[in-house]
PDB file of N, CA, C, O and CB in Angstrom:
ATOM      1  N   UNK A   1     -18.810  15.483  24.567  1.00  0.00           N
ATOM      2  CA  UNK A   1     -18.790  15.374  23.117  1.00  0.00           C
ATOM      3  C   UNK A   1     -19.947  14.457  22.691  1.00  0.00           C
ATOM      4  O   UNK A   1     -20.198  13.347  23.159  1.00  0.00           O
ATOM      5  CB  UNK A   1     -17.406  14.824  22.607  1.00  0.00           C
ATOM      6  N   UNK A   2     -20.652  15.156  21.657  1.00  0.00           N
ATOM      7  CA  UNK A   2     -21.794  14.462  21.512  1.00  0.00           C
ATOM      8  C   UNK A   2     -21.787  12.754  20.221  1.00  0.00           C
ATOM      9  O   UNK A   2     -20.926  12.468  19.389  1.00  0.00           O
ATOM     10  CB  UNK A   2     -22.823  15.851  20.989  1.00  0.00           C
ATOM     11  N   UNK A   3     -22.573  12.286  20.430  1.00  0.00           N
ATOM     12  CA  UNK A   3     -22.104  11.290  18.934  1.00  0.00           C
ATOM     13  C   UNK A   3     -22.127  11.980  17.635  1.00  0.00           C
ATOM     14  O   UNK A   3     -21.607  11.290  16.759  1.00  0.00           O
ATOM     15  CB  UNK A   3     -23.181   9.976  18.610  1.00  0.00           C
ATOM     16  N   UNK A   4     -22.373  12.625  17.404  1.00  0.00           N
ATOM     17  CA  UNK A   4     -22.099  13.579  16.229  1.00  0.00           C
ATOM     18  C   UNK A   4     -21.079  14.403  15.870  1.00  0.00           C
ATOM     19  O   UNK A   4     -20.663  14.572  14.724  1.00  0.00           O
ATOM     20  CB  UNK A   4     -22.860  14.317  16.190  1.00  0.00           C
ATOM     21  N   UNK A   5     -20.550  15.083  17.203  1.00  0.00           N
ATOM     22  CA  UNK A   5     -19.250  15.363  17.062  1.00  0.00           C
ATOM     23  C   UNK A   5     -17.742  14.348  17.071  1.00  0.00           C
ATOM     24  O   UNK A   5     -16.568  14.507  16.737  1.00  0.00           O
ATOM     25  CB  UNK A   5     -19.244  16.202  17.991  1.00  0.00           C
ATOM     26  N   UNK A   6     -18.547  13.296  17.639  1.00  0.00           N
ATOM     27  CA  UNK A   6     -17.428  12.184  17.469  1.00  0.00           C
ATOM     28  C   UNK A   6     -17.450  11.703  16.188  1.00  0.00           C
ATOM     29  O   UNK A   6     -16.354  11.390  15.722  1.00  0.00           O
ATOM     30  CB  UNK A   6     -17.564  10.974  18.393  1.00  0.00           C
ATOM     31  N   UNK A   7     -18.633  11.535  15.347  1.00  0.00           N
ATOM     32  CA  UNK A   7     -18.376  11.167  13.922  1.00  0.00           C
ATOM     33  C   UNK A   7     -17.400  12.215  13.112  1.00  0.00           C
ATOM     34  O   UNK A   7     -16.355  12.089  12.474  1.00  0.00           O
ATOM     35  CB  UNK A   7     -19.801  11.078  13.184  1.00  0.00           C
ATOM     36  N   UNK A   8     -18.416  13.510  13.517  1.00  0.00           N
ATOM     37  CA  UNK A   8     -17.432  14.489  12.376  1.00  0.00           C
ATOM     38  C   UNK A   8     -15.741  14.315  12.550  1.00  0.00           C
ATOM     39  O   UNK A   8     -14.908  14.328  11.643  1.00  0.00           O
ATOM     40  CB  UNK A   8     -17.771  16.362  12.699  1.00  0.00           C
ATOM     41  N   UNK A   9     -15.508  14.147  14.032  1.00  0.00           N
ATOM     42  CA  UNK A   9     -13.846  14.379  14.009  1.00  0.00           C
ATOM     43  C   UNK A   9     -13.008  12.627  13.506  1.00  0.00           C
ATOM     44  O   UNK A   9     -11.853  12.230  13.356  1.00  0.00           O
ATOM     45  CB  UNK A   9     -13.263  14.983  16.077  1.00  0.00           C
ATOM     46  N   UNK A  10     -14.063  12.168  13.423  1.00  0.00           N
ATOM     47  CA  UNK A  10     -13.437  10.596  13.173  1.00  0.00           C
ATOM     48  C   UNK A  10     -13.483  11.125  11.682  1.00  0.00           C
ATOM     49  O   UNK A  10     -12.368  11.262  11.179  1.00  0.00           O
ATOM     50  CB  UNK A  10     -14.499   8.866  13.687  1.00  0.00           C
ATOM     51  N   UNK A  11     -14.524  11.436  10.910  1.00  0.00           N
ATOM     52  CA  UNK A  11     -14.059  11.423   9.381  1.00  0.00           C
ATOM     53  C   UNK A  11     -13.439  12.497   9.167  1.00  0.00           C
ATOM     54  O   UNK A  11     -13.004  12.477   8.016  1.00  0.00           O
ATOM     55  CB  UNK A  11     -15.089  11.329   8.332  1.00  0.00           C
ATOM     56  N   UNK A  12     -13.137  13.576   9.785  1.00  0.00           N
ATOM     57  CA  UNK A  12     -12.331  14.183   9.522  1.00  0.00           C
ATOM     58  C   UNK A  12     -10.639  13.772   9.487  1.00  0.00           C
ATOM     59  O   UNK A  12      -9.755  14.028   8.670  1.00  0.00           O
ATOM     60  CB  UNK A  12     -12.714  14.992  10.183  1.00  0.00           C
ATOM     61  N   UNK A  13     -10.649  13.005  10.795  1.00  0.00           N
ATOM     62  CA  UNK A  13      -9.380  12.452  10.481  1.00  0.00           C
ATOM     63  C   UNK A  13      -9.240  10.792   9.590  1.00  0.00           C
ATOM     64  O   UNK A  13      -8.313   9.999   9.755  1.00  0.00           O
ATOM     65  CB  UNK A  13      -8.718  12.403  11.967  1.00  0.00           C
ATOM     66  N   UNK A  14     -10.127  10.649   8.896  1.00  0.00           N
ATOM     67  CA  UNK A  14     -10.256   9.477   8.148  1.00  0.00           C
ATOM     68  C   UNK A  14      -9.420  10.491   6.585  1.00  0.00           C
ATOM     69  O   UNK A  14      -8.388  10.259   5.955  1.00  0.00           O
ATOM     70  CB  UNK A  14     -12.292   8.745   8.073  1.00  0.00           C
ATOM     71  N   UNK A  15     -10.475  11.617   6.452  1.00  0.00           N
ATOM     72  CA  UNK A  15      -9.848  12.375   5.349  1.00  0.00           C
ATOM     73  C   UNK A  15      -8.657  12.805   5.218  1.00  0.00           C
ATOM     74  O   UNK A  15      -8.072  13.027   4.158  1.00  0.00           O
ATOM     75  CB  UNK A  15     -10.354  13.291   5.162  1.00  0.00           C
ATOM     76  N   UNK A  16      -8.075  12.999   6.809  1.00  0.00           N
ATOM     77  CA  UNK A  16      -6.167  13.859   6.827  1.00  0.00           C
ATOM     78  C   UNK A  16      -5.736  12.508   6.579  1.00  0.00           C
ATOM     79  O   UNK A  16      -4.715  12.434   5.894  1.00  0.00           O
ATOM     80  CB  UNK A  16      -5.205  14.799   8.691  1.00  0.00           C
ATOM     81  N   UNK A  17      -6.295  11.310   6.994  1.00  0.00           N
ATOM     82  CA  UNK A  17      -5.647  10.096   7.066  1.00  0.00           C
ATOM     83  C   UNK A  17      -5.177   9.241   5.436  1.00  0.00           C
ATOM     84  O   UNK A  17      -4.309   8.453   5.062  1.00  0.00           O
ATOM     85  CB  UNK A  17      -6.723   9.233   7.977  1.00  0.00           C
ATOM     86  N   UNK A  18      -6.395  10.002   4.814  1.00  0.00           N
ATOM     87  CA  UNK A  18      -6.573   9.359   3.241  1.00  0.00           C
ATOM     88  C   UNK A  18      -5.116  10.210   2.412  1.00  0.00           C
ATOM     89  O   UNK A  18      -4.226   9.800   1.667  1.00  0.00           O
ATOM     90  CB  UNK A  18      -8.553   9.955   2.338  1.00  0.00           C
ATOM     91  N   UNK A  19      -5.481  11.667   3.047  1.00  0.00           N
ATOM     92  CA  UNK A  19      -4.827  12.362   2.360  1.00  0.00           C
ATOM     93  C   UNK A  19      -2.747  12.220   2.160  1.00  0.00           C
ATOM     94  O   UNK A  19      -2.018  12.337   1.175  1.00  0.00           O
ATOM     95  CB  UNK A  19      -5.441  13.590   2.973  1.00  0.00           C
ATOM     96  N   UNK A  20      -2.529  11.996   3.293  1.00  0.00           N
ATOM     97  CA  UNK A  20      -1.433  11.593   3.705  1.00  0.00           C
ATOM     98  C   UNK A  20      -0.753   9.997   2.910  1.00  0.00           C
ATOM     99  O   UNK A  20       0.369   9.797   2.446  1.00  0.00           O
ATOM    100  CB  UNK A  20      -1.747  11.556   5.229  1.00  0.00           C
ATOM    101  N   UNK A  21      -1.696   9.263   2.984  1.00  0.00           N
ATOM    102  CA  UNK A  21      -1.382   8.196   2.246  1.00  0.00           C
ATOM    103  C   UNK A  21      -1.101   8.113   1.095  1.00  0.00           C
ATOM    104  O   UNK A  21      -0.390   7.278   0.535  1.00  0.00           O
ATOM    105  CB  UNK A  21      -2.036   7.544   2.290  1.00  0.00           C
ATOM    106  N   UNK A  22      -1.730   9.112   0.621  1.00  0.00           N
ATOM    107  CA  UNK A  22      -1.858   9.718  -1.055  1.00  0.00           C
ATOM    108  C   UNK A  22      -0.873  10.183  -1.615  1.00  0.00           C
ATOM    109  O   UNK A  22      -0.213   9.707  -2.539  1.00  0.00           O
ATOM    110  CB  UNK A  22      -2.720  10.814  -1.323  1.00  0.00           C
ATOM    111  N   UNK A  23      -0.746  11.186  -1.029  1.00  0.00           N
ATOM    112  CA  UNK A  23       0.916  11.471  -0.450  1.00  0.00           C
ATOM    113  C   UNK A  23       2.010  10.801  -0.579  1.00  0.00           C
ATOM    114  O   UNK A  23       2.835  11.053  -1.457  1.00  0.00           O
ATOM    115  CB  UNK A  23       1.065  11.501   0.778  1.00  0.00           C
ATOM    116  N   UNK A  24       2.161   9.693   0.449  1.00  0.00           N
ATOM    117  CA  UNK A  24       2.965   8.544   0.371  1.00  0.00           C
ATOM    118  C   UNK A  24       3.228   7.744  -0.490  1.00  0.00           C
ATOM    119  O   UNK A  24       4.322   7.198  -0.634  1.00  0.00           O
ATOM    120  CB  UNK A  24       2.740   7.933   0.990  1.00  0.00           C
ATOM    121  N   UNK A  25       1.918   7.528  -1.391  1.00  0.00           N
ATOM    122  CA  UNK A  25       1.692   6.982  -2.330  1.00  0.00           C
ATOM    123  C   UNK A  25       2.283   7.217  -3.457  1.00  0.00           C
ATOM    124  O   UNK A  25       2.942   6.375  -4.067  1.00  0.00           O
ATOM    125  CB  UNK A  25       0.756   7.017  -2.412  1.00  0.00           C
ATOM    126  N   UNK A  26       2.064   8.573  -3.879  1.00  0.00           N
ATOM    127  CA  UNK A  26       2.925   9.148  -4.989  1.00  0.00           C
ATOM    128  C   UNK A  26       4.460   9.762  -4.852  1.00  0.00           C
ATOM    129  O   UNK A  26       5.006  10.456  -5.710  1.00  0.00           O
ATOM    130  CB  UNK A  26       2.141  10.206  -5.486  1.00  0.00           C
ATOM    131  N   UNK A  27       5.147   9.276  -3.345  1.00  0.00           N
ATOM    132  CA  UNK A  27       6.410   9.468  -2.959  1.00  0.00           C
ATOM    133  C   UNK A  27       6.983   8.222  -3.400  1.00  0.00           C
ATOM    134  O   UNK A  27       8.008   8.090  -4.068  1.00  0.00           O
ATOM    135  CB  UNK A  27       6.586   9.798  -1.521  1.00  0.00           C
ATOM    136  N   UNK A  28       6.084   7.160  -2.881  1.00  0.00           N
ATOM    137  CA  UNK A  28       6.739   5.979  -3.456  1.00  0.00           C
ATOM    138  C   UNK A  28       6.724   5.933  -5.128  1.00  0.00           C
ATOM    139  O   UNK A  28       7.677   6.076  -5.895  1.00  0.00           O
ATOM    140  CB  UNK A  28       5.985   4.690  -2.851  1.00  0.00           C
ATOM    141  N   UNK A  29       5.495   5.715  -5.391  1.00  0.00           N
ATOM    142  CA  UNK A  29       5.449   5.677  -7.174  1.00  0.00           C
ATOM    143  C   UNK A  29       6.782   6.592  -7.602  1.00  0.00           C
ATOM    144  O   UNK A  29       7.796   5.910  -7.752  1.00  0.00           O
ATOM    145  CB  UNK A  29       3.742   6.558  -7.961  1.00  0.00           C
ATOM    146  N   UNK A  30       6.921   7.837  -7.793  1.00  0.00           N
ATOM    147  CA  UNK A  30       8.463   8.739  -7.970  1.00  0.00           C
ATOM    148  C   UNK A  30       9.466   7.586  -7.488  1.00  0.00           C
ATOM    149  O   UNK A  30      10.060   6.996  -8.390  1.00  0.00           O
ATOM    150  CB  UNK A  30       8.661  10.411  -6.767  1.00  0.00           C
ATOM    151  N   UNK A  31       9.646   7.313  -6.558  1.00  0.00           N
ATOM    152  CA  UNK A  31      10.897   6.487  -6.819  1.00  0.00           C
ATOM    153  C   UNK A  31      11.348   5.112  -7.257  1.00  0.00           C
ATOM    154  O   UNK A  31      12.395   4.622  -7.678  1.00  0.00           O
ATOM    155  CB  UNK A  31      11.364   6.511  -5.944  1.00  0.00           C
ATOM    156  N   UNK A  32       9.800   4.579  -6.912  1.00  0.00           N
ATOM    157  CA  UNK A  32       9.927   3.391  -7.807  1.00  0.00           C
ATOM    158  C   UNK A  32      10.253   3.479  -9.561  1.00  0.00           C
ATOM    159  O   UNK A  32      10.990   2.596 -10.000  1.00  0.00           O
ATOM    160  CB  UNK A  32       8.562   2.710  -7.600  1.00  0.00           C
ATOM    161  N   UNK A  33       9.700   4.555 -10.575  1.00  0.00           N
ATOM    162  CA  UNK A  33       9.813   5.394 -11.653  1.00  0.00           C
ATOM    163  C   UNK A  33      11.405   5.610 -11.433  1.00  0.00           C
ATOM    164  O   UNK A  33      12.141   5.068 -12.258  1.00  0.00           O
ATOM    165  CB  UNK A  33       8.774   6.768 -11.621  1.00  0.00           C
ATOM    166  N   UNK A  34      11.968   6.329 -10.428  1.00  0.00           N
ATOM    167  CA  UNK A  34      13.339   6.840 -10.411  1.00  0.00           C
ATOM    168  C   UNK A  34      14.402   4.631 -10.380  1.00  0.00           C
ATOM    169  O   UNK A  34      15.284   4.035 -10.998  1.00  0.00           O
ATOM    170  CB  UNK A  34      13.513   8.339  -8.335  1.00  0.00           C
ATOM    171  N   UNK A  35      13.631   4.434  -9.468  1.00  0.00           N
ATOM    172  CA  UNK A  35      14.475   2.976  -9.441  1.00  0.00           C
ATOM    173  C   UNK A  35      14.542   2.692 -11.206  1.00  0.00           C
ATOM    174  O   UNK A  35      15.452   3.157 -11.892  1.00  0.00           O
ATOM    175  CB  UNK A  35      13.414   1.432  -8.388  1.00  0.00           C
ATOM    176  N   UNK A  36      13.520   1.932 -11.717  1.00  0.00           N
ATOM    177  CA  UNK A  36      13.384   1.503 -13.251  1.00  0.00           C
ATOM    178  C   UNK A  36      13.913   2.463 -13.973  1.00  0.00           C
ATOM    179  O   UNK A  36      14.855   1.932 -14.561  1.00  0.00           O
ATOM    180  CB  UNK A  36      11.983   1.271 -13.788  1.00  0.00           C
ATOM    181  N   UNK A  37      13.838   3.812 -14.333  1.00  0.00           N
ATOM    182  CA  UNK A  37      14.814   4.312 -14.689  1.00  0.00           C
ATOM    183  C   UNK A  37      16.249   4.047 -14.452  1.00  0.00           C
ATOM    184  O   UNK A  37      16.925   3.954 -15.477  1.00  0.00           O
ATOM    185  CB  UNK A  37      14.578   5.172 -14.449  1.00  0.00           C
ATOM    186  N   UNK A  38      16.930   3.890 -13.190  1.00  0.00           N
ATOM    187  CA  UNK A  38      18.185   3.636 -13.174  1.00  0.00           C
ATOM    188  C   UNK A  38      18.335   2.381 -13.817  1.00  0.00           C
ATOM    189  O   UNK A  38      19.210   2.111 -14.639  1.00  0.00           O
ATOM    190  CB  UNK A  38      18.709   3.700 -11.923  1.00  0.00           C
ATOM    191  N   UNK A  39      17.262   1.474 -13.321  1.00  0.00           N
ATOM    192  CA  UNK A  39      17.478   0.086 -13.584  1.00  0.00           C
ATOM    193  C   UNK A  39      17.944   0.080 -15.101  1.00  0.00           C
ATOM    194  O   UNK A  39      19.063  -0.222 -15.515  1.00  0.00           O
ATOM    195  CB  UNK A  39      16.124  -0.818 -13.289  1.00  0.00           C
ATOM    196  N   UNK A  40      16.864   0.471 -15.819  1.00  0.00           N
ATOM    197  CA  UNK A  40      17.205   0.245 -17.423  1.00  0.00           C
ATOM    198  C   UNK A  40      18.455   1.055 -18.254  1.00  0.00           C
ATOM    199  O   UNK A  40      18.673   0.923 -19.458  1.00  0.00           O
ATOM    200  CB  UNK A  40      15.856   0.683 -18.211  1.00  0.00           C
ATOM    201  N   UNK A  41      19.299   2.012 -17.226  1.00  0.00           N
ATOM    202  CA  UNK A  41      20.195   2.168 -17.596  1.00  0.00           C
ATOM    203  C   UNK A  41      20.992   1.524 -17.501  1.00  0.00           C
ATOM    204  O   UNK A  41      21.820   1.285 -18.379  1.00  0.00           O
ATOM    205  CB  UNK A  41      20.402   2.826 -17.449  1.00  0.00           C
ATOM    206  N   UNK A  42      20.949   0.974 -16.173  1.00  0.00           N
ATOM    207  CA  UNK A  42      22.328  -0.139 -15.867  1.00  0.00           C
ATOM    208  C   UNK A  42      22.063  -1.583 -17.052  1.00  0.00           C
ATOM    209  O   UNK A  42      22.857  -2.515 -17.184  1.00  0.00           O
ATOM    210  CB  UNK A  42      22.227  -0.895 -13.719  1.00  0.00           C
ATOM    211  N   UNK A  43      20.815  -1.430 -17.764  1.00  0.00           N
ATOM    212  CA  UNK A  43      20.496  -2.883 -18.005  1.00  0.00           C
ATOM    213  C   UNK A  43      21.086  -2.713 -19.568  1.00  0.00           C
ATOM    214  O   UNK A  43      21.464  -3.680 -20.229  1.00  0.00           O
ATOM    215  CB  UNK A  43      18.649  -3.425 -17.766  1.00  0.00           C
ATOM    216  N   UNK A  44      21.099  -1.734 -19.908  1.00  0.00           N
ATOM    217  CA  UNK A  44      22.159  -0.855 -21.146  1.00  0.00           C
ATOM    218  C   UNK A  44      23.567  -1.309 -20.985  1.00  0.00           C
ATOM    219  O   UNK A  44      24.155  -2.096 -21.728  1.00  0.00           O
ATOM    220  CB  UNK A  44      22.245   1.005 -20.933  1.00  0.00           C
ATOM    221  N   UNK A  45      24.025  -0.730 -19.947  1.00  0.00           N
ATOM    222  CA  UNK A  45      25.159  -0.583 -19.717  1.00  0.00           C
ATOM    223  C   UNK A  45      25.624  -2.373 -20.020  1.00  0.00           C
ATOM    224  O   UNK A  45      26.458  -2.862 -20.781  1.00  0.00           O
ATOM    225  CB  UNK A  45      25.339   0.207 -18.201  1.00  0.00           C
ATOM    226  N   UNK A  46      24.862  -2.867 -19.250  1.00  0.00           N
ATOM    227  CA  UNK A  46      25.486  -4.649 -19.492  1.00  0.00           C
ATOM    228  C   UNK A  46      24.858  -5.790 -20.391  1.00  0.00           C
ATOM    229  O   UNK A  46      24.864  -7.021 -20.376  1.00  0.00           O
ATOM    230  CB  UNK A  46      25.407  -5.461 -18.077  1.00  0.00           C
ATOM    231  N   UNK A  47      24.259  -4.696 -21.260  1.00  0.00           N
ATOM    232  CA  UNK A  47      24.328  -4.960 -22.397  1.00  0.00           C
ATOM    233  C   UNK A  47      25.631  -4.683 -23.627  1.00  0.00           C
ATOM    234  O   UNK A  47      26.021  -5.427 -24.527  1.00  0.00           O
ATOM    235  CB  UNK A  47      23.289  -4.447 -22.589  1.00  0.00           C
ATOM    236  N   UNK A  48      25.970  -3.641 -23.323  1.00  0.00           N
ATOM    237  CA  UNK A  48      26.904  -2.836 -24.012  1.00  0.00           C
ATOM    238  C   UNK A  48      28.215  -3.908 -23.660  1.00  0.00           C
ATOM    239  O   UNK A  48      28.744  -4.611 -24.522  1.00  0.00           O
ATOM    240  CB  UNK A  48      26.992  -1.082 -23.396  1.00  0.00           C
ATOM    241  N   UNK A  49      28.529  -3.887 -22.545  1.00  0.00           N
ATOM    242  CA  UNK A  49      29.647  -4.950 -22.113  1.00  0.00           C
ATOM    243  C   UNK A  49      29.475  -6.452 -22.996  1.00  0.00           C
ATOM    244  O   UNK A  49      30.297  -6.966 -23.755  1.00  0.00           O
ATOM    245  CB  UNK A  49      29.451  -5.274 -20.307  1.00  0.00           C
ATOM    246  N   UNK A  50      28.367  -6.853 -22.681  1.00  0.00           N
ATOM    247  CA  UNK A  50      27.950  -8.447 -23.086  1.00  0.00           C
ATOM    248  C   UNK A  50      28.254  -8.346 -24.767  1.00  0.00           C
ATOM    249  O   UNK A  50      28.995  -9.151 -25.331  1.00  0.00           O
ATOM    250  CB  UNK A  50      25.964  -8.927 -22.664  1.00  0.00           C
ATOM    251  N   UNK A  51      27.609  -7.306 -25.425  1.00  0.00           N
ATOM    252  CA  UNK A  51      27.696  -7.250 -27.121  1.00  0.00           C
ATOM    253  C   UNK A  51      29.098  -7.326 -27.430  1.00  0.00           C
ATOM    254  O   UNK A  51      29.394  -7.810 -28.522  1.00  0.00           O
ATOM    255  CB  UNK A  51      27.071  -5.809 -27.868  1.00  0.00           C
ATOM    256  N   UNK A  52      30.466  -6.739 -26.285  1.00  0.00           N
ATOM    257  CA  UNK A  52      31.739  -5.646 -26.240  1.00  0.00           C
ATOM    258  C   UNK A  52      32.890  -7.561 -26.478  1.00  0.00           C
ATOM    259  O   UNK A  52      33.931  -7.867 -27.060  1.00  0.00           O
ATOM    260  CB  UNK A  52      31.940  -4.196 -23.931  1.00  0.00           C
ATOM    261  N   UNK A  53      32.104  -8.124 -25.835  1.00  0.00           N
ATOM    262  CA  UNK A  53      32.842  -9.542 -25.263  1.00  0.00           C
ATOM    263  C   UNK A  53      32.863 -10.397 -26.593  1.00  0.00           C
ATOM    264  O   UNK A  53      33.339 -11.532 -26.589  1.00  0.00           O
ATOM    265  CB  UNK A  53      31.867 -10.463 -23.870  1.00  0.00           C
TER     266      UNK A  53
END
């Protein structure tokens, strides 16, 4: 394998590597979005109690 073919397959897997993260990235963001959503319901909810008292 020449040094040239060792570059191409290193950035090639630099790119599957980017891509994947990206990925991950916006798996997390969705549930962090899904967490704060719940959150601010529950933060309703004990509100509703606290006003109720």
């Amino acid at each position: 394998m020449s040094d040239l073919d060792r570059i191409e397959t290193n950035f090639r897997l630099s790119l599957i590597s980017q891509r994947e993260q990206s990925v991950l990235l916006k798996e997390v963001a969705s549930s962090l979005k899904s967490m704060a959503e719940q959150m601010s319901v529950m933060a309703e909810k004990v509100d509703t109690v606290a006003e109720a008292r």
